[in-house]
C-alpha positions in Angstrom: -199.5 96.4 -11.4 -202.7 96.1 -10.1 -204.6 96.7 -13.4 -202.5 94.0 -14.7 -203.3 91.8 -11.8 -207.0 91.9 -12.8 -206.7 91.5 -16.7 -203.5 89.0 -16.9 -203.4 85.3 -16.3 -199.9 86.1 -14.7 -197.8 89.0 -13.9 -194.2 89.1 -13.5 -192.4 92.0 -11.9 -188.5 92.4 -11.6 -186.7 94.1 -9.3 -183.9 95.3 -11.5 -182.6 98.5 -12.9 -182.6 100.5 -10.0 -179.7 101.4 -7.2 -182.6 100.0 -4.8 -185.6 99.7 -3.4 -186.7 100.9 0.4 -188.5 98.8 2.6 -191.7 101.3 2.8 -192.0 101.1 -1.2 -192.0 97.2 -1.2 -194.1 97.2 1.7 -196.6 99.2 -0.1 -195.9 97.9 -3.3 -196.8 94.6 -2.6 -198.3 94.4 0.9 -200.5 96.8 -0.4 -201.9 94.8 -2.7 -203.6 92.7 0.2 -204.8 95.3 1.3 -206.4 96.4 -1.7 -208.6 93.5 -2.0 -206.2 90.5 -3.3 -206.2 87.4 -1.5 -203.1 85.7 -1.1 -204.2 82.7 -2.4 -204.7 85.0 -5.7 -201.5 86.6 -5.3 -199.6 83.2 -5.4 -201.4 82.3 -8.6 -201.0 85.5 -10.3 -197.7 87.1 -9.2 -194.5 86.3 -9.7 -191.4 88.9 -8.1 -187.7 88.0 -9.2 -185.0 89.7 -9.3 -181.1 89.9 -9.2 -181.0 90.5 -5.6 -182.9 87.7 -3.7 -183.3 89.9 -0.7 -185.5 92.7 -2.3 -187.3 89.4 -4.0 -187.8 87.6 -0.1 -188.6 91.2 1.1 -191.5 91.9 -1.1 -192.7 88.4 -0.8 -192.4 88.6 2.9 -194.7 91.7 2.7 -197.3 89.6 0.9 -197.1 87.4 3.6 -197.0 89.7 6.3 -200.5 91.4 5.0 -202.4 88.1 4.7 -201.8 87.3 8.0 -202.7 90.2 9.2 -206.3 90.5 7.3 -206.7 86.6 8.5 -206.0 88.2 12.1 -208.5 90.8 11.2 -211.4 89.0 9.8 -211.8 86.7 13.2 
């Protein structure tokens, strides 16, 4: 994914085609991305999540959000 982040105008990622996902995966998966150096500002223009199952999709978006704030928190 994050190769993809740098190269594409826009990356789409479903959460399909698995029995499910746990909550330390999406919150690496895509939390981790902040961490790695994405902005969220980035992240909204870049990355889209869907996915069958809203709550996996809110999950992982959550995570984004979750990271942002807390590299906001950390930068003051």
């Amino acid at each position: 994914m994050v190769p993809a982040l740098r190269e594409a105008e826009r990356v789409l990622v479903t959460l399909d085609g698995t029995r499910g996902f746990g909550s330390s995966f999406l919150e690496e998966a895509f939390g981790g991305l902040v961490r790695g150096g994405f902005s969220g500002e980035y992240l909204d223009d870049r990355l889209s999540i869907q996915g069958k199952d809203s709550g996996y999709v809110n999950e992982a978006n959550q995570y984004v959000r979750d990271a942002v704030a807390r590299s906001a928190g950390d930068s003051t």
